[in-house]
VEXMARZA-464566 format. One line per 5 residues: number of its first residue (from 1); their letters; for each residue y, z, x of C-alpha. Coordinates in nm, 4 decimals. Layout:
% residues N
NUM = A = Y/Z/X ~ ...
***
This chain:
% residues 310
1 = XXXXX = 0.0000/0.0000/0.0000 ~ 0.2449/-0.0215/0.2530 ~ 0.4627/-0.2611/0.4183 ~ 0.7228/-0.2496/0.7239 ~ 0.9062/-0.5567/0.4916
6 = XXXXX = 0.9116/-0.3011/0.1928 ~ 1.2997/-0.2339/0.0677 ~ 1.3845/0.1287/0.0809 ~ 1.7390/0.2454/0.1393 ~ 1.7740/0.6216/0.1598
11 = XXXXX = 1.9599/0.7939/-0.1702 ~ 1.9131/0.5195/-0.4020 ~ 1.6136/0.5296/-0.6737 ~ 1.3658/0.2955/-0.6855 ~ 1.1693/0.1177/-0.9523
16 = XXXXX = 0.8057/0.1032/-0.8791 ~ 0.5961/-0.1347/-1.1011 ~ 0.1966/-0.0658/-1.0903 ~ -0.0066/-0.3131/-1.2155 ~ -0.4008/-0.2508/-1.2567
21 = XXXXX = -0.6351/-0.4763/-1.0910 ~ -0.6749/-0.8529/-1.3309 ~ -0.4074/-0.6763/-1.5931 ~ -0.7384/-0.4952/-1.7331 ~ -0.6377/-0.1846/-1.9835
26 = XXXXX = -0.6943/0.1516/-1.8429 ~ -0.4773/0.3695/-2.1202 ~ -0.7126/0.3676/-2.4080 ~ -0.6476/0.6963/-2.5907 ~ -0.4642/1.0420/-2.5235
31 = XXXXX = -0.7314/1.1452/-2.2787 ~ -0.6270/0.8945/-2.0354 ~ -0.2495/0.9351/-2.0758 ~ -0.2471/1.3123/-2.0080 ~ -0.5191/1.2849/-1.6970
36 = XXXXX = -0.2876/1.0273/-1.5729 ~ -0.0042/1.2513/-1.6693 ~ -0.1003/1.5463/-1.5078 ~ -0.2390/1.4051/-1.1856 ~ 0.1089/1.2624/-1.1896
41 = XXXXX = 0.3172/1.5491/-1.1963 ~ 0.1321/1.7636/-0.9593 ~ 0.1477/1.4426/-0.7536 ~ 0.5125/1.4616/-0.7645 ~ 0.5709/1.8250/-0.7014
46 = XXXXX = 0.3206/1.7739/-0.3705 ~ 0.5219/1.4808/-0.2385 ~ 0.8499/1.6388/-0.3269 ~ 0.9312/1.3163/-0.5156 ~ 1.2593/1.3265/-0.8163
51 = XXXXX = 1.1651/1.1668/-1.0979 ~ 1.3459/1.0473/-1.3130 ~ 1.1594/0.8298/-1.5765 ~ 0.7978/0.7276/-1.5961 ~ 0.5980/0.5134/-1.8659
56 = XXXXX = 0.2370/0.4288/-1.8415 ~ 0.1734/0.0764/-2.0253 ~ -0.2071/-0.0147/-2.1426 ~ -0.2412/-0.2148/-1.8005 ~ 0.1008/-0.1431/-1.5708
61 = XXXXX = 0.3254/0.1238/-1.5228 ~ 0.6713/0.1798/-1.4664 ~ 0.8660/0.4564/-1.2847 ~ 1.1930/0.5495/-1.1615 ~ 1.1646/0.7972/-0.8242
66 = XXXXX = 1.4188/0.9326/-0.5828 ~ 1.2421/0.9686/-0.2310 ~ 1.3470/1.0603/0.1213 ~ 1.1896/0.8160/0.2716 ~ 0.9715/0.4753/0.3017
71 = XXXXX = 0.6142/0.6814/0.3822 ~ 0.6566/0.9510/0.1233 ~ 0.7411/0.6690/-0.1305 ~ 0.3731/0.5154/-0.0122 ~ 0.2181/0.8357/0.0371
76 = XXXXX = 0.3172/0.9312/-0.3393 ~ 0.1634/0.6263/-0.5150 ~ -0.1546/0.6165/-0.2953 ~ -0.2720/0.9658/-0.3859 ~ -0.1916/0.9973/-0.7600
81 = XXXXX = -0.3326/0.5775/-0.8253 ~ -0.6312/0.6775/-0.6500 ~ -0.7152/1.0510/-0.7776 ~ -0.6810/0.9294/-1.1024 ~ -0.9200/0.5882/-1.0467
86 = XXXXX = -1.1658/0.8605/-0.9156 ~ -1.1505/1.0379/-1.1991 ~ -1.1207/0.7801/-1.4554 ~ -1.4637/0.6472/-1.2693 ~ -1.6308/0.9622/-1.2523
91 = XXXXX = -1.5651/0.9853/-1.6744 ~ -1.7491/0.6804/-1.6999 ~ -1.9726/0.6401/-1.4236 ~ -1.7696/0.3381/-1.2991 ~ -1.7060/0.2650/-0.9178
96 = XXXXX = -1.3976/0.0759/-0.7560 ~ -1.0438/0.0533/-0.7680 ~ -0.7807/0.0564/-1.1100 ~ -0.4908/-0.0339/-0.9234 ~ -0.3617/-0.3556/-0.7596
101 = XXXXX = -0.2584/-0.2065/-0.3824 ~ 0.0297/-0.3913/-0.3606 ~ 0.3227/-0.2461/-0.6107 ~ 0.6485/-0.3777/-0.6709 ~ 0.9361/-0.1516/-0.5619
106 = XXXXX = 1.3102/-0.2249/-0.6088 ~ 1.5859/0.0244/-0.4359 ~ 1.8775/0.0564/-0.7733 ~ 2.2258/0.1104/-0.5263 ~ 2.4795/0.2024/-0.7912
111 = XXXXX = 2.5218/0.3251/-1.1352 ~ 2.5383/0.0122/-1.2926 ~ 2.2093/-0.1188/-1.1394 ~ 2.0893/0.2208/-1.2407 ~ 2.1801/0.2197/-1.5902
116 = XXXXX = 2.0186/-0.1546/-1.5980 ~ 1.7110/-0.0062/-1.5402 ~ 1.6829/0.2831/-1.7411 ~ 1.6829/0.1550/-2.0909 ~ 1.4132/-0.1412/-1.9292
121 = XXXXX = 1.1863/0.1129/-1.8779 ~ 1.2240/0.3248/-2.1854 ~ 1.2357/0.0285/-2.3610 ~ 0.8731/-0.1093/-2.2647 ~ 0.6929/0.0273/-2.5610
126 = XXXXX = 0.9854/-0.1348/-2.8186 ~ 0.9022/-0.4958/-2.6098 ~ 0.5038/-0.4220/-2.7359 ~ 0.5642/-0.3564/-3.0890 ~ 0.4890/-0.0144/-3.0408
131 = XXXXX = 0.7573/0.1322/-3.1981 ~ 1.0814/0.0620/-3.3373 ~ 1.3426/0.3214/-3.0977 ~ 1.2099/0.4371/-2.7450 ~ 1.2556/0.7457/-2.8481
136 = XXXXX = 0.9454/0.7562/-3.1298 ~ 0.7231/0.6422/-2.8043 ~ 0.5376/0.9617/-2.6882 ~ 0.4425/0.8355/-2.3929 ~ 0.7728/0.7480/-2.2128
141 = XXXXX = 0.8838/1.0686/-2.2727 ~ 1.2111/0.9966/-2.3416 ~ 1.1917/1.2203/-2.6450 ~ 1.1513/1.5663/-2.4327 ~ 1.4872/1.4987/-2.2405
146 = XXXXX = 1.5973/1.7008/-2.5859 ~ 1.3217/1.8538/-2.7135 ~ 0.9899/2.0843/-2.6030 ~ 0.8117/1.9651/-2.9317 ~ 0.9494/1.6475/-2.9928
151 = XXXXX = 0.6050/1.5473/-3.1913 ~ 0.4994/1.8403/-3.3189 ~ 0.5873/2.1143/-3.5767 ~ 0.7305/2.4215/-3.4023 ~ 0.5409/2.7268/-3.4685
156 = XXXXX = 0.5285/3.0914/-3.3151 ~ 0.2972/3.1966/-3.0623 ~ 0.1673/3.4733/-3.2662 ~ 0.1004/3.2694/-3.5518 ~ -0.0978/2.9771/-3.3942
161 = XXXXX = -0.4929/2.9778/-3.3952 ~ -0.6850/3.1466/-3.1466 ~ -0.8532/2.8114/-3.0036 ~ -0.4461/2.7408/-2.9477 ~ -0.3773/3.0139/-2.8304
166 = XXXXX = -0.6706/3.0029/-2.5451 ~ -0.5414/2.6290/-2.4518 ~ -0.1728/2.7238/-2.3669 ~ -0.3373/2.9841/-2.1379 ~ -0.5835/2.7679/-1.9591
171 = XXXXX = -0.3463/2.4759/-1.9281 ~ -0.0573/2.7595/-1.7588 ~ -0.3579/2.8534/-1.5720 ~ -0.4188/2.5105/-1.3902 ~ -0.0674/2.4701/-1.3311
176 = XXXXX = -0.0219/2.7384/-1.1803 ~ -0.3018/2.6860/-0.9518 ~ -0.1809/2.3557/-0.8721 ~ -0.4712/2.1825/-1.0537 ~ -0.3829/1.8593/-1.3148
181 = XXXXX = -0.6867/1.8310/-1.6146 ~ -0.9463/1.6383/-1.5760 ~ -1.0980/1.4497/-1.8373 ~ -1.3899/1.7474/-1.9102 ~ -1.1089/1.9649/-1.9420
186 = XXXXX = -0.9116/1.8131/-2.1631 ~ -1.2011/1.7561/-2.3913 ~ -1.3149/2.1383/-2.3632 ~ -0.9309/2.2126/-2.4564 ~ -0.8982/1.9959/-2.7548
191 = XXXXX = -1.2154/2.1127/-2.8949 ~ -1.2152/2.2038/-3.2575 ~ -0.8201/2.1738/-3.2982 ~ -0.6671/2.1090/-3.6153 ~ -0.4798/1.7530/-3.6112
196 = XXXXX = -0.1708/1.9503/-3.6167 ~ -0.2143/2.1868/-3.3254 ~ -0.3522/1.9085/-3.1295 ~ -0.0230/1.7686/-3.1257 ~ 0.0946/2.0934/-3.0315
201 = XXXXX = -0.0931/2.1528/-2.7442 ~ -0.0233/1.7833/-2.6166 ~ 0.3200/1.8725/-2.6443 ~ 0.2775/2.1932/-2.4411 ~ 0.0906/1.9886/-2.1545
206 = XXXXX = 0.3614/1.7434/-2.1299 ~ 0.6431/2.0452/-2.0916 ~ 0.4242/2.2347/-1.8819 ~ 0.3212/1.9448/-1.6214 ~ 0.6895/1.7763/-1.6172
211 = XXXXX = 0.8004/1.6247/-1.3502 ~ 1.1267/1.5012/-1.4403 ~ 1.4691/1.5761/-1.3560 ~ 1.6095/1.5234/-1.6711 ~ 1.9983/1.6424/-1.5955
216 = XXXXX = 1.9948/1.4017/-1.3432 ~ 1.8675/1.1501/-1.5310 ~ 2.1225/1.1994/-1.8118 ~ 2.4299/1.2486/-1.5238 ~ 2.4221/0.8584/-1.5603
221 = XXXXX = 2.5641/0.8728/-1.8586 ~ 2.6949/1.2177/-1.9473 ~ 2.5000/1.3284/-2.2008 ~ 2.1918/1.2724/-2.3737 ~ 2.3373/1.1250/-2.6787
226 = XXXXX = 2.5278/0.8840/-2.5041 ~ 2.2180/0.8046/-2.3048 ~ 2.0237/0.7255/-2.6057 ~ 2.2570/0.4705/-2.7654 ~ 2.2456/0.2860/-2.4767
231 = XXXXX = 1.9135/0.3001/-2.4444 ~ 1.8924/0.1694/-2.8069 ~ 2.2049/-0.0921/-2.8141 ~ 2.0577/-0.3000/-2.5212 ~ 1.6657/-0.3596/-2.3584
236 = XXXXX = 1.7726/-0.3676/-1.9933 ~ 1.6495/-0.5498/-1.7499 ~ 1.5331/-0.6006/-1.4285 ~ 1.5533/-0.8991/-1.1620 ~ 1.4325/-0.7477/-0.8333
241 = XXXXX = 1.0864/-0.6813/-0.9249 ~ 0.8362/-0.9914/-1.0536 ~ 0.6648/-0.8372/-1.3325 ~ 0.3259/-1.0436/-1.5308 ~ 0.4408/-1.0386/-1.8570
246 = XXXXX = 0.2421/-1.1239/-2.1602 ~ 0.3920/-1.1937/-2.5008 ~ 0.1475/-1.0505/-2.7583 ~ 0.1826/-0.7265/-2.9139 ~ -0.0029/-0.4223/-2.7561
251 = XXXXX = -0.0902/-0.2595/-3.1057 ~ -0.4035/-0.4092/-3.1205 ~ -0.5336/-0.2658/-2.8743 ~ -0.5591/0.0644/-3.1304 ~ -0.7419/-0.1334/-3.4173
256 = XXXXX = -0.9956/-0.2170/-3.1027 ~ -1.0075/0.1216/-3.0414 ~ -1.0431/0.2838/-3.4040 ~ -1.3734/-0.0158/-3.4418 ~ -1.4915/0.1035/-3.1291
261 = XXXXX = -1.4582/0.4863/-3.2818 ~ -1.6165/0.4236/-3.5493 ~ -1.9161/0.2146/-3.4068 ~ -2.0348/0.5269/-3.2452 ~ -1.9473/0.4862/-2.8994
266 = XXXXX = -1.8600/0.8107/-2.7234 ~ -1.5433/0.7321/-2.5788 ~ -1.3301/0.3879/-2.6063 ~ -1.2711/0.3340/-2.2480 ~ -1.6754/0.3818/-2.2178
271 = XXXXX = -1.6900/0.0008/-2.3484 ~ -1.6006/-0.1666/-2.0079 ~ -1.9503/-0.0196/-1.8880 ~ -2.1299/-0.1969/-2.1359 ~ -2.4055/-0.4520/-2.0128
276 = XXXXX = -2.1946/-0.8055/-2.0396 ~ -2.4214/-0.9260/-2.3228 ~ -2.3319/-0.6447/-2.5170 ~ -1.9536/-0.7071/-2.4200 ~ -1.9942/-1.0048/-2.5719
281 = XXXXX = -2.1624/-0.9648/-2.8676 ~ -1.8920/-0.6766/-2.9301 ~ -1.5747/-0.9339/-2.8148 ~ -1.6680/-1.1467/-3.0963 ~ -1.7152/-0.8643/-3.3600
286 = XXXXX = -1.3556/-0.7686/-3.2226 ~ -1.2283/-1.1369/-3.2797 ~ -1.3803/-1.1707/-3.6041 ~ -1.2611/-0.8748/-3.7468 ~ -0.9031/-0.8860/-3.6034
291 = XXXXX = -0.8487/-1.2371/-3.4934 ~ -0.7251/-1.0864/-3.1508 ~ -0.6705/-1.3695/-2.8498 ~ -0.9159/-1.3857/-2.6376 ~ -0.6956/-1.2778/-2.3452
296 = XXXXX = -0.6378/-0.9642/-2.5340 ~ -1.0334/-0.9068/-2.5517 ~ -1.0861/-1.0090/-2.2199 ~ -0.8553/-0.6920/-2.0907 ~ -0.9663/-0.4556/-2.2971
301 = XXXXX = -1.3181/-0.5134/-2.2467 ~ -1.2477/-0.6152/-1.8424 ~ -1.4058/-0.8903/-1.8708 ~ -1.2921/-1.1229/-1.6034 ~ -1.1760/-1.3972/-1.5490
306 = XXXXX = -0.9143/-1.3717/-1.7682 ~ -0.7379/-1.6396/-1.8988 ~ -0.4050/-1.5993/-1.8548 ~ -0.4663/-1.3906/-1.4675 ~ -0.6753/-1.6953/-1.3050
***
């Protein structure tokens, strides 16, 4: 991952664009985001890294650092890409790398370049139909620059369930040791949870294992309101980093994943260790019942080549 040609100019942020290996999905349902998540921010706190916005996409991810220097930078994105592809592996008995090793990386000099790329990145999620205002998107965490419990219902301590209760200490536990949750954990954690207090405790994990630096982030604009309408009155953009971009909509990669649910299989990632002939069979179930491109089969599934990658 790195490179003596690499831009990196000391005090100003830089972009970093991840893309996985053939643009295969690797974020196929909470479990995966909060691994990632976690590994993430412990990641960050080890490396001493500032963040100040991240947003994992089904195949690429985005994020917004402040380093010290060129090796850190490197350092940083080699050891949370690759504890997390061992981990992601180990869930599913899968072997080799997630990640592309070479990452895109642009240094932002200035608050205008800056403020460019901040609404690009919160706005990834609104480019794949995912929601309508950054802010509704869970996952690039725009939301808890305001709030702790930005999707869920605020309750007391005292009044929450026991199995709650005994998940908000485990996961202060693990932080506390330094440890992010791996995917047996998380299961074990979520483990006969109501709907709502599910969305609790994901809340809590996020708050708990944050790694950003949300005043600076908002100094860019001077307060978080202000930051928001920007975010919402224009998509951003960015022209230092080439990006693959596909056109289709990324919600239906959940109706794959609700008819994988329901066919019984244990977990919806688990379906890219399926013999190919049973890939198949399932890719044009998946096509039948959805009418999905074959592209967007072909990454779900990893299934390679893919069309629009070779």
């Amino acid at each position: 991952m790195r490179c003596k040609h690499r831009k990196f100019f000391t005090g100003e942020p830089q972009h970093i664009y991840q893309r996985t290996i053939d643009g295969f999905n690797i974020f196929y349902d909470i479990e995966d985001y909060l691994v990632f998540y976690t590994i993430f921010g412990m990641s960050a706190k080890k490396h001493n890294v500032t963040v100040l916005q991240m947003c994992p996409m089904r195949d690429h991810i985005h994020y917004f650092i402040d380093v010290e220097n060129k090796k850190i930078m490197s350092d940083f994105i080699c050891h949370h890409t690759s504890t997390f592809a061992r981990e992601f592996n180990r869930s599913i008995g899968r072997r080799g790398a997630l990640f592309e090793k070479a990452y895109g990386n642009a240094p932002k000099k200035g608050d205008k370049k800056i403020r460019t790329t901040i609404p690009y990145i919160f706005n990834n999620p609104v480019e794949k139909h995912l929601c309508r205002r950054a802010e509704d998107y869970r996952w690039n965490f725009l939301a808890y620059a305001a709030s702790d419990t930005p999707f869920s219902k605020q309750q007391n301590l005292m009044n929450s369930s026991k199995a709650l209760r005994r998940a908000y200490k485990e996961v202060k536990f693990c932080y506390e040791q330094g440890w992010y949750l791996n995917y047996r954990r998380i299961r074990r954690l979520f483990k006969g949870l109501s709907d709502e207090d599910k969305d609790r405790l994901i809340d809590f994990i996020i708050v708990t294992y944050s790694p950003f630096d949300y005043d600076y982030l908002i100094s860019f604009y001077g307060d978080y309101e202000t930051m928001l309408q920007a975010v919402n009155s224009v998509t951003g953009s960015e022209d230092d980093i080439k990006e693959t971009y596909y056109s289709h909509s990324d919600t239906i990669y959940d109706d794959f994943a609700a008819y994988v649910k329901a066919e019984g299989h244990e977990t919806v990632r688990s379906v890219i260790m399926l013999p190919i002939e049973d890939k198949l069979a399932l890719a044009r179930k998946l096509q039948d019942r959805t009418g999905a491109s074959v592209l967007q089969i072909c990454k779900f599934l990893h299934i390679s080549p893919c069309p629009a990658t070779h």
